[in-house]
Backbone of each chain as ProteinMPNN parsed JSONL, in Angstrom:
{"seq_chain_A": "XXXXXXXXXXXXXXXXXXXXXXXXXXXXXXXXXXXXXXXXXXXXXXXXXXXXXXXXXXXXXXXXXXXXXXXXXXXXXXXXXXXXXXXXX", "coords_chain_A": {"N_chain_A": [[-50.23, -46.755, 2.481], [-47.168, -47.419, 0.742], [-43.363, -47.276, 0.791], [-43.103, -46.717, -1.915], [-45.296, -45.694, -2.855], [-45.292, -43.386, -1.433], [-43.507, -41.849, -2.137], [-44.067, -41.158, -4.374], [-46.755, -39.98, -4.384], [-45.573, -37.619, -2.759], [-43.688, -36.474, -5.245], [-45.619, -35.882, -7.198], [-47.165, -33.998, -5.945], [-45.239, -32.493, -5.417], [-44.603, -31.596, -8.094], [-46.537, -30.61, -8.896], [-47.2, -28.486, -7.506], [-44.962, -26.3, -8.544], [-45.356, -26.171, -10.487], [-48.123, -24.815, -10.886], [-47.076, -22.484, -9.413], [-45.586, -21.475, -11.453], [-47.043, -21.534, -13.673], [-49.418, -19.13, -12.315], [-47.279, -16.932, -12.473], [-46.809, -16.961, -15.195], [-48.802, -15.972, -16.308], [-49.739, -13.869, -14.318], [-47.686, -11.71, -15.061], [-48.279, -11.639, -18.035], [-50.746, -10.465, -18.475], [-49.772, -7.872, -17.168], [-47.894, -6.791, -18.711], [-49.24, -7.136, -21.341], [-51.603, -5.588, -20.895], [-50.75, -3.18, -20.411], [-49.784, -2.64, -23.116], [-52.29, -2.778, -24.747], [-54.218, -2.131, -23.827], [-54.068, 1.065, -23.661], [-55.671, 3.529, -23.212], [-57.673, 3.346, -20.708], [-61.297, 2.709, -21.527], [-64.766, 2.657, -20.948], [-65.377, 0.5, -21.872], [-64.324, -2.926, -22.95], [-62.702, -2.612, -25.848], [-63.585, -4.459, -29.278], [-61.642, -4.183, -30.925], [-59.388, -4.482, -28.454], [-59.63, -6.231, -27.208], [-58.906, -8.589, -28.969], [-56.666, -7.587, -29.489], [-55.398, -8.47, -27.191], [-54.934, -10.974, -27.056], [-53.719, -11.525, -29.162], [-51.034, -10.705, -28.201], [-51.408, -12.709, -25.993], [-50.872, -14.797, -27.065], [-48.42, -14.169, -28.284], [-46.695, -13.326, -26.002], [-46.345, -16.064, -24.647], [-45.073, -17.074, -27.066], [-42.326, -15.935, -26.861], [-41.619, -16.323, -24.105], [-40.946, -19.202, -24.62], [-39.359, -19.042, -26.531], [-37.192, -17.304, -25.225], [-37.16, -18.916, -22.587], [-35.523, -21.356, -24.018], [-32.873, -20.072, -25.218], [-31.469, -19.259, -23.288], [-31.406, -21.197, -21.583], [-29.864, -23.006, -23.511], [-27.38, -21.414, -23.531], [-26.61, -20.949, -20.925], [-25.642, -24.039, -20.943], [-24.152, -23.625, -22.704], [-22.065, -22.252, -21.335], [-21.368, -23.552, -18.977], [-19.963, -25.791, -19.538], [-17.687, -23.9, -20.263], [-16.455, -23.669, -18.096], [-17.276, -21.331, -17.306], [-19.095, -19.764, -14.564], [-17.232, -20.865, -12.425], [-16.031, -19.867, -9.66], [-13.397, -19.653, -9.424], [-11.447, -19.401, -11.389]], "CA_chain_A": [[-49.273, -46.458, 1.41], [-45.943, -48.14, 0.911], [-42.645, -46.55, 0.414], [-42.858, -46.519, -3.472], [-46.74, -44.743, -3.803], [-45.505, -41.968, -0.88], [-42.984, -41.002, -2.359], [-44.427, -41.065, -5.847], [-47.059, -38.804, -3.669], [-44.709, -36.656, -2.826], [-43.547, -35.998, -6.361], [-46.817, -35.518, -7.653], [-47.312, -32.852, -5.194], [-44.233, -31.097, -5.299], [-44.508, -31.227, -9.376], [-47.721, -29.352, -9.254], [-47.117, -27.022, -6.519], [-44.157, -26.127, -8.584], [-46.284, -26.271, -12.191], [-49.141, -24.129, -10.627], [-46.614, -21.249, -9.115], [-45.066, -21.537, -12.893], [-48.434, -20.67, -14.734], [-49.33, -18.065, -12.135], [-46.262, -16.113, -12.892], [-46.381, -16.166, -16.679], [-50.429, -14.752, -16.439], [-49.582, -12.117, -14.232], [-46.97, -11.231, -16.318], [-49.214, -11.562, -19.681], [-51.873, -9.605, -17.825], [-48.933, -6.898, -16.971], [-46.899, -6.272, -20.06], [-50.776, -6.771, -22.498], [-52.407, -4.461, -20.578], [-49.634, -1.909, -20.62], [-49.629, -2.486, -24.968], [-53.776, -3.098, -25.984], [-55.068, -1.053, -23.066], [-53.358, 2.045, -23.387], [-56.165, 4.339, -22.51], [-58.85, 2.402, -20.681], [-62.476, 3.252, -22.175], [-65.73, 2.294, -20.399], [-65.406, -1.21, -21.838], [-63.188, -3.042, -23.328], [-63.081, -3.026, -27.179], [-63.548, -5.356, -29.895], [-59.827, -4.528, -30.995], [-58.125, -4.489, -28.065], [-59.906, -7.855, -27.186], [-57.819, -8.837, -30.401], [-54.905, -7.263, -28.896], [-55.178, -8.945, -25.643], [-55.646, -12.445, -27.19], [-52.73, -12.07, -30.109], [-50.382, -10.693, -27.386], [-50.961, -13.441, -25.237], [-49.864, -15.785, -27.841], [-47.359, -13.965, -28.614], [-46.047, -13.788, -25.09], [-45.725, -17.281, -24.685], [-43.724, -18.015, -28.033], [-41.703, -15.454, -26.393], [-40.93, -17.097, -23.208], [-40.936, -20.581, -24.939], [-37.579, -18.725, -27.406], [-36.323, -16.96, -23.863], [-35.948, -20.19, -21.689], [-34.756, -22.213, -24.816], [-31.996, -19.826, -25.35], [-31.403, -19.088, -21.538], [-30.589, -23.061, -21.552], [-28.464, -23.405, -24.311], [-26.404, -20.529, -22.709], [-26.198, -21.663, -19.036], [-24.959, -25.279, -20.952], [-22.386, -23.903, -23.097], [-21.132, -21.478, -20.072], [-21.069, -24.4, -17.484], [-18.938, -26.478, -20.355], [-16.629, -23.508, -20.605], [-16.637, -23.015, -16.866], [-17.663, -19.771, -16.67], [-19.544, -19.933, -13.542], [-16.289, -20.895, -11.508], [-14.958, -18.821, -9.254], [-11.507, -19.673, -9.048], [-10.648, -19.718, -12.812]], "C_chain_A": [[-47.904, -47.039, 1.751], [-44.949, -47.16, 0.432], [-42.626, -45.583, -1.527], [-44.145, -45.115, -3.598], [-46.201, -43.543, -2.668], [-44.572, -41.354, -1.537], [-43.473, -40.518, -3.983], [-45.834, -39.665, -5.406], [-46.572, -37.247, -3.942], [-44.655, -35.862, -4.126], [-44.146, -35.111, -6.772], [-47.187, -34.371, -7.102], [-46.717, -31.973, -5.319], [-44.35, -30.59, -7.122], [-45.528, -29.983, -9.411], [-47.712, -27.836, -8.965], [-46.017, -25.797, -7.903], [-45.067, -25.002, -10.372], [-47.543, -24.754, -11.917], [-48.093, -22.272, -10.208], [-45.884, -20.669, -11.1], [-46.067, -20.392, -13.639], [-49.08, -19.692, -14.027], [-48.59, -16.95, -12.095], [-46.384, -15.311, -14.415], [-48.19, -15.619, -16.831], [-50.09, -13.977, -16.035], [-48.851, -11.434, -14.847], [-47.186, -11.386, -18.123], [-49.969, -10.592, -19.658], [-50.699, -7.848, -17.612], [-48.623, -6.243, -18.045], [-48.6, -6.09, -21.146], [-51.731, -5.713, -22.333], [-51.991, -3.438, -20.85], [-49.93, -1.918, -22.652], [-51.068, -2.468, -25.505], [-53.858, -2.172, -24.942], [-54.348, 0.221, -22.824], [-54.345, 3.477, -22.555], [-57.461, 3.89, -22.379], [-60.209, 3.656, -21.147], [-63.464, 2.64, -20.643], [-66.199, 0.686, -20.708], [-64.353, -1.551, -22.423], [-63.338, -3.44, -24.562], [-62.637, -4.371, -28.142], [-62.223, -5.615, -30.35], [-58.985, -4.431, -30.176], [-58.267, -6.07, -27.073], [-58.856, -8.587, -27.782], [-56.717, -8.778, -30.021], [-54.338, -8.347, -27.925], [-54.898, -10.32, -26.06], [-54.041, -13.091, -28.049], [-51.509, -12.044, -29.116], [-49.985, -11.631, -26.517], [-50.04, -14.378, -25.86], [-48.413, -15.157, -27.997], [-46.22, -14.016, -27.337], [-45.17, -14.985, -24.399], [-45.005, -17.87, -25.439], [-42.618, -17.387, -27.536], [-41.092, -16.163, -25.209], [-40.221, -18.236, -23.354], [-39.366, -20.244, -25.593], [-36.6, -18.332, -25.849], [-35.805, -18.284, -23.6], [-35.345, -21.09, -22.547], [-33.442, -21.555, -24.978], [-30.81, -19.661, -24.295], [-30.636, -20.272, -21.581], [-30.036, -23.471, -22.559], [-27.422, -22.467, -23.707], [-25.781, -20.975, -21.825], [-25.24, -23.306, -19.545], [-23.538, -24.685, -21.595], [-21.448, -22.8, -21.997], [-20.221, -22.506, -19.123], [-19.825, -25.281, -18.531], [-18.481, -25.349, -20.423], [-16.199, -22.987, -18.878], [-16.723, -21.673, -16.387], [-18.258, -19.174, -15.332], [-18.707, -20.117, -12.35], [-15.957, -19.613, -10.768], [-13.585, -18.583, -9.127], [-10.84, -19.167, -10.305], [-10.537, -17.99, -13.22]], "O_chain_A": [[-47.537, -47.134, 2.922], [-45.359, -46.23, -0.262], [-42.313, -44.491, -2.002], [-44.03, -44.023, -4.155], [-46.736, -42.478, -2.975], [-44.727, -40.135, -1.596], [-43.085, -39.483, -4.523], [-45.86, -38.597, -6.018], [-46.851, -36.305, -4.683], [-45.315, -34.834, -4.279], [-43.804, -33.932, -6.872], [-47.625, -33.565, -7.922], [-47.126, -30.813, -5.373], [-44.206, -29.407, -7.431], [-45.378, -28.826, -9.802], [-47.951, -26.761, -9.514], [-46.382, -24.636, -8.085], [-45.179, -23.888, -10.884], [-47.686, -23.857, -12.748], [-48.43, -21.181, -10.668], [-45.879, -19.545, -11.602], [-46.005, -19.21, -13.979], [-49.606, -18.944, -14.85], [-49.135, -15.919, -11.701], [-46.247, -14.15, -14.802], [-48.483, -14.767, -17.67], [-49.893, -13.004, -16.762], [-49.315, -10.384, -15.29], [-46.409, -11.258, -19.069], [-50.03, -9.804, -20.602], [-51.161, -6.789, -18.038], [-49.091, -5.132, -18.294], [-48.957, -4.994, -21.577], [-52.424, -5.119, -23.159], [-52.657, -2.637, -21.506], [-50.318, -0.883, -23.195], [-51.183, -2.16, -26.692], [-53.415, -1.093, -25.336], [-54.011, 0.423, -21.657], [-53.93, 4.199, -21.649], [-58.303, 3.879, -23.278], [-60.176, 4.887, -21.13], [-62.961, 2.297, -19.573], [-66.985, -0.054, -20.116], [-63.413, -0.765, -22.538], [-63.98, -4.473, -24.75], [-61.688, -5.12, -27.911], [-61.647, -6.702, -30.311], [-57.82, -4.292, -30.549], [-57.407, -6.734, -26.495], [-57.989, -9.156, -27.118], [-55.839, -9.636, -30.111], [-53.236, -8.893, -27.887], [-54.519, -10.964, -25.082], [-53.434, -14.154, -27.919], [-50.869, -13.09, -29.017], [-48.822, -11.746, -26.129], [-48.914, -14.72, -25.498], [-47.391, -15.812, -27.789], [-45.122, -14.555, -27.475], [-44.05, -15.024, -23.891], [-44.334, -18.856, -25.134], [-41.625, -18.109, -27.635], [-39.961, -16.615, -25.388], [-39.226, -18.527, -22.69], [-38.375, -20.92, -25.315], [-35.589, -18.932, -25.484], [-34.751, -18.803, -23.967], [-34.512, -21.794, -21.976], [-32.553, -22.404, -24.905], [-29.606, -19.869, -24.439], [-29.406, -20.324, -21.611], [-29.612, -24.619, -22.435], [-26.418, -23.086, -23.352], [-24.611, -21.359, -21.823], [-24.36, -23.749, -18.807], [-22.375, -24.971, -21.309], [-20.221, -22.718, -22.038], [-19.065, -22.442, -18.704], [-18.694, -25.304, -18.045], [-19.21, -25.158, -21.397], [-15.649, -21.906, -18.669], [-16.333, -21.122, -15.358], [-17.868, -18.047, -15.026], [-19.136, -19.694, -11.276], [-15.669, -18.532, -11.281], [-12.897, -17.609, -8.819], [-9.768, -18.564, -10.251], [-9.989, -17.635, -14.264]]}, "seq_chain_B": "XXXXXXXXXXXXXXXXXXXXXXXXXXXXXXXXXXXXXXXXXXXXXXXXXXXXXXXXXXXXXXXXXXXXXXXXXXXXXXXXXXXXXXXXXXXXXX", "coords_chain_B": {"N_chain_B": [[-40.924, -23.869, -2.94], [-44.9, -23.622, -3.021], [-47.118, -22.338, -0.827], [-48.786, -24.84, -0.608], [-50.867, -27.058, 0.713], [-49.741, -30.44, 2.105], [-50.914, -33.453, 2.07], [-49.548, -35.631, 3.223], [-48.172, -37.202, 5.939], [-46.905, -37.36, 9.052], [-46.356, -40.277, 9.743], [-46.515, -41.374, 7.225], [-44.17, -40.443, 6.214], [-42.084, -42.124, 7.804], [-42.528, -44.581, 6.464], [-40.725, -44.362, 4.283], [-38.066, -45.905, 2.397], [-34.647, -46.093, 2.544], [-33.721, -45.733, 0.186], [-35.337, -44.695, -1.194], [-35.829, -42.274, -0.294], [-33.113, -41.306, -1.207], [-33.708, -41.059, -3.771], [-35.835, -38.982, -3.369], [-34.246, -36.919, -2.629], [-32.572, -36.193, -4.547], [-34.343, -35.966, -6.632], [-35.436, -33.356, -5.466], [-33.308, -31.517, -5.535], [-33.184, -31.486, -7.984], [-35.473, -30.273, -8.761], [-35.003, -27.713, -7.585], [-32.815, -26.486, -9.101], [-34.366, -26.449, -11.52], [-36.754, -24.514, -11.229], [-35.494, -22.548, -10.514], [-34.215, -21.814, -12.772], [-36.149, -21.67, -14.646], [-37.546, -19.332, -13.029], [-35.814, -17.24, -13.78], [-35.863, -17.153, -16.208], [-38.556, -15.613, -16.687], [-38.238, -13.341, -15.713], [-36.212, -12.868, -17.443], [-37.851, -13.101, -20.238], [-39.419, -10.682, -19.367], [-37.855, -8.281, -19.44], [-36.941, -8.643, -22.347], [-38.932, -8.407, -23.607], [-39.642, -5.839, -23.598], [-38.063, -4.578, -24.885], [-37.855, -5.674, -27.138], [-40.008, -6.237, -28.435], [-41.781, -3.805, -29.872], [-43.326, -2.563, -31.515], [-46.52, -2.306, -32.918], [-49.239, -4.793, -31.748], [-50.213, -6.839, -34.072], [-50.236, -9.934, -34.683], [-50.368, -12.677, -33.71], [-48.479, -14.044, -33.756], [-44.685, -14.545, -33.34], [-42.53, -12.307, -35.433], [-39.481, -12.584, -37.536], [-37.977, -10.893, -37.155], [-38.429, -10.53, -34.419], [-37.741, -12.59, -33.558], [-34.753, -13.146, -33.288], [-33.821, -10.465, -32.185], [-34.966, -11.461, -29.22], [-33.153, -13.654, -28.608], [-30.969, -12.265, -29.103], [-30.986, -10.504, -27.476], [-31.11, -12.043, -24.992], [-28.623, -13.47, -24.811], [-26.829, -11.331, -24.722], [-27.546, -9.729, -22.069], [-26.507, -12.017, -20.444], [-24.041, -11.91, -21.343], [-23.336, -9.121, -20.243], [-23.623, -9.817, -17.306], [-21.591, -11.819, -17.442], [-19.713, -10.34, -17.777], [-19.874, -8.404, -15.301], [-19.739, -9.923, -13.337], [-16.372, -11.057, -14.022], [-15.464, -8.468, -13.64], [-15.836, -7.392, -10.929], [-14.248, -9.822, -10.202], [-11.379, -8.907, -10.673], [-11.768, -6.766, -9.144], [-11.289, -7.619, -6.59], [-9.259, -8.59, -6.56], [-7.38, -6.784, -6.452]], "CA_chain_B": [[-42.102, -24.608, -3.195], [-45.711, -22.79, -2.837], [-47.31, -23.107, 0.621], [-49.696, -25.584, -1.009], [-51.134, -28.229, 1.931], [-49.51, -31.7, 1.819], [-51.597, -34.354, 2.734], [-49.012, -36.342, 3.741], [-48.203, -36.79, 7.209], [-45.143, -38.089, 9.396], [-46.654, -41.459, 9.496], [-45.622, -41.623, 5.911], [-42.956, -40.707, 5.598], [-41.462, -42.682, 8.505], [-42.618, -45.842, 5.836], [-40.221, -44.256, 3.344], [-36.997, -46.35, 2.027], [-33.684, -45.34, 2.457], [-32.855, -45.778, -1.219], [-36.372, -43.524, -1.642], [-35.218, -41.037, 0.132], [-31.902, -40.361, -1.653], [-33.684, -40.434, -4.346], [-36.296, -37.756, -3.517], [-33.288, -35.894, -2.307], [-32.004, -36.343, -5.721], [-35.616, -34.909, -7.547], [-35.824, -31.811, -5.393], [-32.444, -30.819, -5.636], [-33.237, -31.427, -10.079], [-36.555, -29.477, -9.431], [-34.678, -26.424, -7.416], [-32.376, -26.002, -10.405], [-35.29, -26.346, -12.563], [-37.385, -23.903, -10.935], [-34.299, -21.469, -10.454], [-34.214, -21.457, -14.522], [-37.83, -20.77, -14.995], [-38.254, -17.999, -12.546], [-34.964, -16.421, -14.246], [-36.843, -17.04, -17.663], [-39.64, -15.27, -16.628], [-37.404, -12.347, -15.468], [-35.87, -12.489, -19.039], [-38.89, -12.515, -21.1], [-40.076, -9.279, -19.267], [-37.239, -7.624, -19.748], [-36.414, -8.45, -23.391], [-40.155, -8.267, -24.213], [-39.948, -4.453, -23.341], [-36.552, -4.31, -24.991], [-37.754, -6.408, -28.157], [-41.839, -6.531, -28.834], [-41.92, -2.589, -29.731], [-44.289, -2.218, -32.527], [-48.348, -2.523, -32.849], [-49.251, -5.8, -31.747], [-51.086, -7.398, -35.077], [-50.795, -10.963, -35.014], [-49.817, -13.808, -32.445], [-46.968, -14.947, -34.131], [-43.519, -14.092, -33.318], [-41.925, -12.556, -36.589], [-37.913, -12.812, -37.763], [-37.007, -9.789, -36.869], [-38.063, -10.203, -32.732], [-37.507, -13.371, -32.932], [-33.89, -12.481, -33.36], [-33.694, -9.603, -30.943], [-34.878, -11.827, -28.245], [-32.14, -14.858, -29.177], [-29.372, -11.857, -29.021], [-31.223, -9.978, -25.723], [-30.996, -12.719, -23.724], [-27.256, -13.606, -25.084], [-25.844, -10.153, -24.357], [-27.982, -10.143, -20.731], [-25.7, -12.717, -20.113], [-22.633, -11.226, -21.511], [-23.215, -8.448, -19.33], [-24.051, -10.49, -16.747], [-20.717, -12.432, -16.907], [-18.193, -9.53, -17.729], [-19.402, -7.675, -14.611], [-18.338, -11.193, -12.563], [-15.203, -10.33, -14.17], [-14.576, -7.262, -12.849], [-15.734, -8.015, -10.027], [-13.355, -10.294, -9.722], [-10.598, -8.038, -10.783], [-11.831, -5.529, -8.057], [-11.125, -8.236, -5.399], [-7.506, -8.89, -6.62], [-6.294, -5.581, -6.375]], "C_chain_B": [[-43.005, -23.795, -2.638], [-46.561, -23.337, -1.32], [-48.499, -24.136, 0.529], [-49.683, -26.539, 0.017], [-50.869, -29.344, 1.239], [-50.453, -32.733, 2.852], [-50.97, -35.69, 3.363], [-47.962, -36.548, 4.905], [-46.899, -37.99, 8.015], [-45.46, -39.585, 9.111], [-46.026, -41.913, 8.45], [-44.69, -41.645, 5.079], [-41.833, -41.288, 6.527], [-41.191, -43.894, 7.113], [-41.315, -45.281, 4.449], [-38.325, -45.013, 3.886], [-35.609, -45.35, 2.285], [-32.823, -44.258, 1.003], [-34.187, -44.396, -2.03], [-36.13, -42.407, -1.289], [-34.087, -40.428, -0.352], [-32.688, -40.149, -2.786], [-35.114, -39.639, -5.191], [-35.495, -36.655, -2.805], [-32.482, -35.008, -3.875], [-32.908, -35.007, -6.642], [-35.659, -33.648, -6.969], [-34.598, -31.132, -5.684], [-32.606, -30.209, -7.505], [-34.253, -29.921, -10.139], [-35.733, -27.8, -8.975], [-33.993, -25.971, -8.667], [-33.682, -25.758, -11.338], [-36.074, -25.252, -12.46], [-36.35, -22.78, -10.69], [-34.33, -21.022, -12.515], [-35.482, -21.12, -14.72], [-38.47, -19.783, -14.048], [-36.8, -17.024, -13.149], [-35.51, -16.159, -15.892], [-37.65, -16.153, -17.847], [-39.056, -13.382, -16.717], [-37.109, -12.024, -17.159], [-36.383, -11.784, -20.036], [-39.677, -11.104, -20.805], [-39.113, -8.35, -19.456], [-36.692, -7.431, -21.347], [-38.129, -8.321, -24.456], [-40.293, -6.532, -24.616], [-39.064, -4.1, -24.228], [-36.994, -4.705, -27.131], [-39.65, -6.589, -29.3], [-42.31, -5.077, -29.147], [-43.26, -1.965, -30.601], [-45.514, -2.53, -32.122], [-48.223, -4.07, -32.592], [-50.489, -6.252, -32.97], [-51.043, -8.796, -35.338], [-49.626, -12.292, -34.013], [-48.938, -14.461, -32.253], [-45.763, -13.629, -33.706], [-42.892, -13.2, -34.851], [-39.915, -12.141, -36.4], [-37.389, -12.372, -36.758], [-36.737, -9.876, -35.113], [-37.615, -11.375, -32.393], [-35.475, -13.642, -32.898], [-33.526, -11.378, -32.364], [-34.179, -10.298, -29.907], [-33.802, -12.782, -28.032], [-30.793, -13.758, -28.069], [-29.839, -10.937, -27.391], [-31.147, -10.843, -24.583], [-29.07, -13.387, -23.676], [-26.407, -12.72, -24.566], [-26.319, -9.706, -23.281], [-26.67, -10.89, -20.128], [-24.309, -12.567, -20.092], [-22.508, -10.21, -20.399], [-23.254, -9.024, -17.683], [-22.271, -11.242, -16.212], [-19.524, -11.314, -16.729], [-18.848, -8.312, -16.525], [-19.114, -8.877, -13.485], [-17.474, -11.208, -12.68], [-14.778, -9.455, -13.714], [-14.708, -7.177, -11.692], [-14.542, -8.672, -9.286], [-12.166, -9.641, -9.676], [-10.282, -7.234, -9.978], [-10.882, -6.508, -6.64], [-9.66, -8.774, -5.744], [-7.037, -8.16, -6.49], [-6.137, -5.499, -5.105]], "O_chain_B": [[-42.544, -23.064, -1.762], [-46.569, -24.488, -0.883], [-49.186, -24.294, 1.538], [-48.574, -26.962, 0.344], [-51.358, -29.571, 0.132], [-50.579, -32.692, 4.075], [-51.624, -36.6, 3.875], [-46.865, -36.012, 4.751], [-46.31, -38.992, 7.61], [-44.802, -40.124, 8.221], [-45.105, -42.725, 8.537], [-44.349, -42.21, 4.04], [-40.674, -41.046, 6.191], [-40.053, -44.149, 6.72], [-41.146, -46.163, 3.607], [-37.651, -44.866, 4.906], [-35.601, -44.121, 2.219], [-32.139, -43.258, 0.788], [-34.027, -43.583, -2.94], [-36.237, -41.47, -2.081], [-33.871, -39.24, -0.11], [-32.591, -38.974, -3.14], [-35.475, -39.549, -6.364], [-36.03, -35.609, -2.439], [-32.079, -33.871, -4.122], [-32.593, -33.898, -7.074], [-35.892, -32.709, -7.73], [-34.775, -30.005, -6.148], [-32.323, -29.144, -8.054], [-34.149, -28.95, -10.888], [-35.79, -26.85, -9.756], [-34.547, -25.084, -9.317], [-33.804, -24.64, -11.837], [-36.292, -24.742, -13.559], [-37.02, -21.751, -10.783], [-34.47, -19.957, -13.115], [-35.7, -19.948, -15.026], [-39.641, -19.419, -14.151], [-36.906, -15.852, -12.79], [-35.492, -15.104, -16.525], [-37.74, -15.683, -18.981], [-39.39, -12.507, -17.515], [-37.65, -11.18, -17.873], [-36.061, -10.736, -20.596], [-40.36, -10.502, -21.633], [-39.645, -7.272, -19.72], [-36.131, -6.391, -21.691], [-38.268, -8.188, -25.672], [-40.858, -6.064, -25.605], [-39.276, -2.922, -24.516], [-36.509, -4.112, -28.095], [-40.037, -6.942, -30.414], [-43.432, -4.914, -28.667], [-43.985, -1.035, -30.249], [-45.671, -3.024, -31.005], [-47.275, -4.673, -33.097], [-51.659, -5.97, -32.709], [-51.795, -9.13, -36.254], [-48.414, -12.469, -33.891], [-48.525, -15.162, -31.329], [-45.854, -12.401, -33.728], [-42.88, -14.143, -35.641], [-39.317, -11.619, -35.459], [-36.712, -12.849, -35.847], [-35.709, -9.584, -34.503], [-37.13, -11.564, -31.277], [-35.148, -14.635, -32.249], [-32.634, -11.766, -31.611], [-33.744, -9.604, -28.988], [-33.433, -12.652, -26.865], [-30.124, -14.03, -27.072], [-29.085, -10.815, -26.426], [-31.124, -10.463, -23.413], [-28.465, -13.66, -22.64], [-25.365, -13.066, -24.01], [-25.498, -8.844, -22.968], [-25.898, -10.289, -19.38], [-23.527, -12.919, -19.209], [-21.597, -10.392, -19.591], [-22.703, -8.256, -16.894], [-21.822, -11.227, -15.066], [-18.65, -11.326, -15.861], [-18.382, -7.19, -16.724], [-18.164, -8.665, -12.732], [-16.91, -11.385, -11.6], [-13.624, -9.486, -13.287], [-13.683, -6.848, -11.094], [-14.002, -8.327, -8.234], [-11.665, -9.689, -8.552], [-9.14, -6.821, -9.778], [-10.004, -6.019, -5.929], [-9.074, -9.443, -4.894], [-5.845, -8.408, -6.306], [-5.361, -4.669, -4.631]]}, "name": "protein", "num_of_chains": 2, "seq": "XXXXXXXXXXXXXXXXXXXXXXXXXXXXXXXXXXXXXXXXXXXXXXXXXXXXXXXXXXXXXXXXXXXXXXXXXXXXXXXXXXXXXXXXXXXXXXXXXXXXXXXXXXXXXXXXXXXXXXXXXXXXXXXXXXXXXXXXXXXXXXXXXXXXXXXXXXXXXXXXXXXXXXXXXXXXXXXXXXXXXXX"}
């Protein structure tokens, strides 16, 4: 390997690592918060509607995060343009 | 970064450029920010989920109303967020 493909390597590696800790975060935390709202009082299986539950929830979780970090990052930009973040000011 | 095994070993990265090296100094510093915002995201959404998602769950979509209470829960997070850095600071001037 030559300078260019290790570090392109690299990248590739660190992207994933990064990508993979990402999407095990927002499951356990789908799995957390869905369980807590469809499974309120577990049964002996798990029913046809809270299947339903479990499934719309997830979606819904993720448009949720997807509005969070979009708003999150318009925030943090117009803060850092008003320097809010400074300490001196 | 996750303790995921790199297969790449000193050998290789002796062969790395100078000019490669600033700028995978460059990318991790982009990805720490990056990864600093999406584990604070994550934080967010569980807190304004609890705060904002209250009703029966019936259908996969977002509607107006939360999608609105999450917009202004993560806005006034932040407000709070900055005006106790404010006083804060305040405390440390007196």
């Amino acid at each position: 390997m030559d300078s260019e493909a290790v570090k392109k390597e690299i990248i590739r590696q660190a992207l994933q690592a990064t990508n993979t800790t990402n999407a095990r975060i927002l499951i356990e935390n789908i799995n957390e918060k869905c369980f807590e709202r469809c499974v309120p009082k577990p049964g002996s299986s798990l029913s046809s509607s809270e299947q339903t539950c479990l499934t719309q929830c997830m979606e819904k979780y993720m448009q949720a995060w997807n509005q969070v970090n979009a708003t999150y990052i318009r925030r943090i930009q117009q803060e850092m343009a008003n320097n809010s973040f400074s300490s001196s000011s | 970064m996750s303790s995921q095994e790199f297969t790449i070993d000193q050998a290789d990265l002796n062969k790395l450029t100078e000019k490669d090296k600033a700028e995978l100094r460059q990318f991790f510093s982009n990805e720490e920010h990056r990864s600093r915002i999406q584990s604070q995201s994550h934080e967010l959404t569980a807190i304004c989920w609890k705060k904002c998602i209250t009703s029966t769950i019936k259908s996969g979509q977002l509607d107006k109303n939360e999608q609105t209470c999450l917009s202004n829960c993560v806005d006034r997070f932040m407000d709070a967020n900055l005006a106790t850095i404010k006083h804060l600071r305040n405390m440390r001037q007196q």
